[in-house]
N, C-alpha and C positions, 0 to 999 in steps of 0.2 A: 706557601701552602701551610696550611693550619690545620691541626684538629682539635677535637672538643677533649676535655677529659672526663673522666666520673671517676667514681669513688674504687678505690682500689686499684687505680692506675690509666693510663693511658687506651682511649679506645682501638681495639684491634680488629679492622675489616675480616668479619670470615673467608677463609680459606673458598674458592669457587671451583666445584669439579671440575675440570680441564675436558672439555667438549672440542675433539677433531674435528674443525668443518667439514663437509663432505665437495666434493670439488663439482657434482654435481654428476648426471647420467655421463657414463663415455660417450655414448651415442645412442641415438634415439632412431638411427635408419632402420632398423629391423621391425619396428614397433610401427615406426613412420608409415612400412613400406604396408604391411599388415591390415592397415587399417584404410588409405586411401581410398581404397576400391569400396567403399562402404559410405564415405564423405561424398555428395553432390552437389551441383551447381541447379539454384532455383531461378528461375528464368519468367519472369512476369509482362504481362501488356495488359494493360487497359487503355479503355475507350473512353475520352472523357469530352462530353458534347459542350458548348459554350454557346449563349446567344450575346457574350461580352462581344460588342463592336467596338471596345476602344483601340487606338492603335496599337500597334505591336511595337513596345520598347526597341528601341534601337543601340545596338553597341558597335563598338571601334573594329572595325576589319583588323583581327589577328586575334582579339581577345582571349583570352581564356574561358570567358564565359560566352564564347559564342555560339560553340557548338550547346550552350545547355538550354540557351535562347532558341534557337532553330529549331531542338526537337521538341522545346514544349509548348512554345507556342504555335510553330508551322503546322508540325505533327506530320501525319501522313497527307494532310487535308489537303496542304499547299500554302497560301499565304496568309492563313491565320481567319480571323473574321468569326464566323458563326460555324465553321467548319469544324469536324471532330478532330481529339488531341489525342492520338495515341502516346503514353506516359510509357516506359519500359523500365523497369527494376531486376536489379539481381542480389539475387542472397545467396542462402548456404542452408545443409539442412544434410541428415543423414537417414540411414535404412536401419529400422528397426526389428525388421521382420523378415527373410527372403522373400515369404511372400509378394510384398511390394507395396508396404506401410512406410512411411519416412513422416520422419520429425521434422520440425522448423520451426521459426517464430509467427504471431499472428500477423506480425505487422510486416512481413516477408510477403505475405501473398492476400494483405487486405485488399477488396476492393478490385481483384485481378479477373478478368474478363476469362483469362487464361495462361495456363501454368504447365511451365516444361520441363521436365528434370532432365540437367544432363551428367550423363556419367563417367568416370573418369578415362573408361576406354573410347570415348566419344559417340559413344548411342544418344540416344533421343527418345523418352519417352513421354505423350499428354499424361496429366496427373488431375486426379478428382481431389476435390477437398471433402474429406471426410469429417472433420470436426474444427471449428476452435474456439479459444478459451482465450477472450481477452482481458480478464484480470490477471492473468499469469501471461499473458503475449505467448502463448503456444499455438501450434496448428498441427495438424494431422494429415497429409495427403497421402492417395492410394495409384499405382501404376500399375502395369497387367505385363508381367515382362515375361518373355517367353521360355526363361528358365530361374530358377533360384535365384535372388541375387544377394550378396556378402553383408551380414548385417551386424551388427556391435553391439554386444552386449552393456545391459545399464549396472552401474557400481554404483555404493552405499556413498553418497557424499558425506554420512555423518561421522565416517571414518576418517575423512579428510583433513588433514590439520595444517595450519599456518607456517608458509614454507615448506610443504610437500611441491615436488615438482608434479606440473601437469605438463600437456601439450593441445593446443589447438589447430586444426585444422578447418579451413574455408577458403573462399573464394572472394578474396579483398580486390577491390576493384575491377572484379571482373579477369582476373589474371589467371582465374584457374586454381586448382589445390594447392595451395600455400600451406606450410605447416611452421608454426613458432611453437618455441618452447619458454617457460618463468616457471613461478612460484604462484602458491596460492596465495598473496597478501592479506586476506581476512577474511570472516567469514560473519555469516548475517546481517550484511550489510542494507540498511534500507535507505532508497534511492526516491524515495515515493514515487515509483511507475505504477505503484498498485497498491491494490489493501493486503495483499502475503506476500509482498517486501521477504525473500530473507536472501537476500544476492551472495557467492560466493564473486570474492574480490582477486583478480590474478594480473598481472604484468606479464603475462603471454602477451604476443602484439596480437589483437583486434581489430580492426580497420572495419570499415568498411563497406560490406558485402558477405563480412565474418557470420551477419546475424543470422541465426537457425543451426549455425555449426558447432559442432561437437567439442566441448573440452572434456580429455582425457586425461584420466590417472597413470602409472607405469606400467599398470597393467594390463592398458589397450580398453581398461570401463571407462563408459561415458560420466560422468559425476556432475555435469554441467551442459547448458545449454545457452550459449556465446550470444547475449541478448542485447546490448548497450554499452557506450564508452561514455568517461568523462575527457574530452576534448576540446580545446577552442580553435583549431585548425581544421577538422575533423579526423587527421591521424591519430595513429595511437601514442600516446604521451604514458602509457603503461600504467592503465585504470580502466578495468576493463571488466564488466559483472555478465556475471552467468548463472542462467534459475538450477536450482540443485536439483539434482534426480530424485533427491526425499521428497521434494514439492511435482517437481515430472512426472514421475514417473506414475504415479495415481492416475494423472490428470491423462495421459494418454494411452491409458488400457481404457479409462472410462471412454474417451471419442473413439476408440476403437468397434469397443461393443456396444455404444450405443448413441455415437455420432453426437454426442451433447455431456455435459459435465450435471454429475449428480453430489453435490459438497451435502455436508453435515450442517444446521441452521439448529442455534438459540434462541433465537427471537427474544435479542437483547441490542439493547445501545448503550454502547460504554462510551467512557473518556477515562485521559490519564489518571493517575493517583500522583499529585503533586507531593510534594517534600510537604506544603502549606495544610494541603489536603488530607495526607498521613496526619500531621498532627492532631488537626481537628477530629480526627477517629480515632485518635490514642493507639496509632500505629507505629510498632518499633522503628521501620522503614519503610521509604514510599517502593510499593511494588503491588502487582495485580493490576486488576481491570475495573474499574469503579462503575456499577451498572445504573444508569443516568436514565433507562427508559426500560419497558418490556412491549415488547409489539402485538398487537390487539389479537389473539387467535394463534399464537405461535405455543411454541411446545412447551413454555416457564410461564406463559398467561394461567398457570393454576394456581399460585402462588407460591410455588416453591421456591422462584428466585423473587427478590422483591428491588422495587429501588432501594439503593445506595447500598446496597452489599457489595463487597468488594472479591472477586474470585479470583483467586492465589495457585487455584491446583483445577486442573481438566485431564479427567481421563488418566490420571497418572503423571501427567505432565507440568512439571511447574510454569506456571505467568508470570513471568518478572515481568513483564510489560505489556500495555495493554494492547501492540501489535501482534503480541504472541496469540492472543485468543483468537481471535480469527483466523489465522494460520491452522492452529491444533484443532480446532472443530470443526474448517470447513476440510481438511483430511482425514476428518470420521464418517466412518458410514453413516447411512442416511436409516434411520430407525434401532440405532445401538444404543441403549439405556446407558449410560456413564456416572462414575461419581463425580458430582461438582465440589470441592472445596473451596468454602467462600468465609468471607469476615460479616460478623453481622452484632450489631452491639457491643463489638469488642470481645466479640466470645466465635471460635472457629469451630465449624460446622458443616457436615455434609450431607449435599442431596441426591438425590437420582434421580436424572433426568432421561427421559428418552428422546432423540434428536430426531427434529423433521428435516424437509428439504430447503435448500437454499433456494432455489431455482423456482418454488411454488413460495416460497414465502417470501421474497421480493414483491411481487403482488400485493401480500398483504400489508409489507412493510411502507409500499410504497401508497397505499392509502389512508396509512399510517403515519405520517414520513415526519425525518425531519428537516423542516426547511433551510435554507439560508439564513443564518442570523444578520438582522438587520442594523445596520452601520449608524451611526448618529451622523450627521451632517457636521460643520464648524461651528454653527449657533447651536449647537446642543438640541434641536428641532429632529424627530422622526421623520421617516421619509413616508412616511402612512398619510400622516396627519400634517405634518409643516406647521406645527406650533405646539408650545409648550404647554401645559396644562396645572394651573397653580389655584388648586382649589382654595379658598382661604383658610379651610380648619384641617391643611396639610401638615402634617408631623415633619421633622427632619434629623433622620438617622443616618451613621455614618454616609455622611454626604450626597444623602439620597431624598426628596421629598416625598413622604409616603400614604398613603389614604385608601380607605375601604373600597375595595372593588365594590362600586356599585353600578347602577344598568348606566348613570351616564357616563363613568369612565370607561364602562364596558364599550359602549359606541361610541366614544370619542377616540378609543385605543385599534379599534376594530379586536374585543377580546373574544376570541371565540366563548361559548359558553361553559362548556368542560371546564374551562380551568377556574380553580379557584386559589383565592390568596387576599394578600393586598397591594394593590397597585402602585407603582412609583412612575410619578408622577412628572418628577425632573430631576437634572444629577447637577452636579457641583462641578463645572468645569478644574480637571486637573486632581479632582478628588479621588479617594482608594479606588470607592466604586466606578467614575470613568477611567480608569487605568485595566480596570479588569472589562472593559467594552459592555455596562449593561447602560441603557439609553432608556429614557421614557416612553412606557407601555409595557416592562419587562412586567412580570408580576412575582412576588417571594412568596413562594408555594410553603418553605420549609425556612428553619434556622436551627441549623447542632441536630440536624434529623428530625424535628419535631413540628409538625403542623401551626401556621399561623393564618389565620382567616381575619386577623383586626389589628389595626394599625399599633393599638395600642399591645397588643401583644407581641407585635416587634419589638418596641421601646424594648418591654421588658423583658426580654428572652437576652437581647444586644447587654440591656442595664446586668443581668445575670452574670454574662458571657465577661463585662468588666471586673466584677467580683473577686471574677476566678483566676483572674492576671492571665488570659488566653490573649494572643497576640492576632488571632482571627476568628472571624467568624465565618460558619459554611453554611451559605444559602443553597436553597433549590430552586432557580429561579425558573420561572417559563415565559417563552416568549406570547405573542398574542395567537399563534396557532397551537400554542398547549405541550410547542415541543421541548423539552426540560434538560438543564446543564446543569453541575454546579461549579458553585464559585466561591470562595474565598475572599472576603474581604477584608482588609487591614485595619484592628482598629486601633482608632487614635489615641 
């Protein structure tokens, strides 16, 4: 072994405070036993009709998968055919209320004809679905039980730290209340099951039947809601994510008092802020939400927020990424004025916004929308059009063929009319620009933030951009329904 030296002598490792492990809870029975009667078992059936008359797979007498064969395709029906499938599922899910509110996942009691909770003294009660929320996989059911019943209080997950022990409780394979005990492994983990991704990560065992069930802190709070394992068996291999109560716990007082989710809405469309993308803004570092559209009648349609601002702070709260903002606004109230801090010409700035609703502005977003961006084929041909478009007094800028939007590129591209720019026409197989996926019919709306309407005022904005020894250039490109990205390209 070796070390380095420096000047004045031999490097010496500092000194590291001497940190006692902890050996971890004596026992967790007291805690275990406390909370049980609070954890139940969701018990689902659905009815699923088929007019599928093909035959009914066949497998080996003994199988393992036979009995999974016989109930889904027999069903109750008998031998299969156009006969209805009763499907049956079990999860897990707990009491938030004596009353006789109980938590669980959406995807616990999607689609279910009907829903039985049982409990851990063996009663039996029918359960209404009161609300759910499937971008966050929660659900909300209601029971009418003929006296109080034992319910769990919700804890701060934000208190939570890496390597705090939890415990979870469910009903993994249908065995009844199971309880394991880990650690938190990490925290805001996104998994993309959703757009507010912020998963607490634990090595509790999950299995299961786990989903809808309770992860707890030492303190008997719920901090987590046991939603998804990463598994290629389907056991647990100790990876295991749970939605935090900061993200929960909003979302089901609102299905409680009013059977539906009310989020906080922008009425923006962002993307990343690349490292490539920072640069071109003359940003110290890539971080915020780079706002790529404003949605037609939404609450920043006054122009308070504009394209290509970059918003770094919401409400108090800082963006380091742009899955943060979605998260932080759709957990604001629906008509709460907020400061926004955002990037705009290189100079920081704040606005006040007042926020609409999410749930009505879907609507608008969605006739607003934006599409599917459209893939180039292997001959470099659109899937619109199936052929390339090479006008003869076509320009060719970093690796792009480019010319005046005019009405007949506009109907050879199908450009909607809204958009203006100028059209490109064909790309360079293997060039900066096919590497960042824009294909012919894209249209460059902008370049360095700056309006281009003529081919010829590409050249020279690009000719500029070399001057200045910039290493990219940042377009606003749109595609032929007007919906707008940007991109970076490399120049040569």
């Amino acid at each position: 072994m070796s070390f380095s030296l420096i000047a004045g002598g031999p490097f010496v490792a500092p000194a590291l405070a001497q940190v006692k492990p902890a050996a971890g809870p004596d026992s967790v029975a007291d805690l275990a036993e406390s909370l049980l009667d609070a954890v139940v078992n969701i018990s689902t059936s659905q009815n699923v009709k088929s007019d599928d008359k093909a035959p009914v797979p066949q497998v080996p007498e003994g199988s393992p998968f036979q009995d999974f064969f016989d109930e889904f395709f027999k069903g109750e029906g008998g031998e299969g055919g156009n006969q209805g499938q009763t499907v049956n599922s079990l999860g897990s899910g707990f009491v938030i209320d004596p009353s006789g509110f109980i938590a669980t996942n959406n995807h616990v009691i999607e689609g279910a004809d009907d829903i039985e909770v049982n409990f851990a003294n063996g009663s039996k009660l029918k359960a209404k679905l009161v609300g759910t929320d499937p971008k966050t996989d929660l659900a909300l059911l209601k029971v009418e039980p003929k006296a109080p019943l034992k319910a769990v209080p919700f804890g701060d997950s934000r208190t939570m730290r890496i390597g705090d022990w939890v415990m979870a409780i469910g009903n993994p394979f249908g065995l009844g209340g199971s309880v394991t005990v880990g650690i938190i492994s990490a925290r805001g983990r996104n998994i993309n099951a959703g757009p507010y991704d912020n998963f607490i990560q634990t090595d509790a065992a999950i299995n299961r039947g786990n989903s809808g069930g309770p992860l707890f802190n030492m303190k008997g709070e719920v901090i987590g809601i046991n939603t998804a394992i990463i598994s290629p068996s389907g056991g647990s291999i100790g990876i295991g994510f749970s939605v935090p109560t900061e993200l929960a716990q909003n979302i089901f007082t609102q299905l409680r008092d009013f059977g539906e989710t009310r989020r906080g809405w922008l009425g923006v469309r962002i993307q990343p802020v690349t490292d490539d993308i920072a640069e071109s803004l003359s940003m110290a570092e890539a971080k915020g939400a780079l706002v790529a559209g404003i949605i037609k009648g939404g609450p920043v349609d006054n122009g308070s927020i504009e394209t290509g601002d970059v918003i770094i702070r919401f409400d108090g709260k800082e963006v380091d990424e742009m899955r943060d903002l979605p998260r932080v606004v759709a957990e604001s109230p629906v008509g709460k004025a907020v400061d926004v801090v955002l990037l705009r010409d290189g100079k920081e700035m704040t606005v006040k916004v007042t926020l609409g609703r999410l749930e009505d502005g879907e609507k608008e977003a969605g006739d607003d929308a934006v599409t599917q961006e459209d893939t180039p084929t292997e001959d470099g041909t659109t899937p619109q059009t199936g052929e390339q478009v090479q006008p003869s007094k076509a320009d060719t800028v970093l690796g792009m063929g480019i010319s005046d939007l005019d009405e007949q590129a506009r109907k050879t591209f199908e450009i909607v009319e809204s958009v203006k720019g100028v059209v490109i026409t064909e790309v360079t197989p293997e060039s900066a620009a096919a590497e960042r996926g824009i294909v012919p019919g894209d249209v460059i709306v902008e370049i360095g933030q700056e309006a281009v309407t003529t081919a010829e005022e590409v050249k020279t904005r690009v000719a500029k951009l070399k001057t200045e020894d910039r290493r990219n250039a940042l377009l606003m490109i749109a595609n032929r329904t007007g919906a707008l990205r940007y991109i970076t390209v490399r120049i040569d």
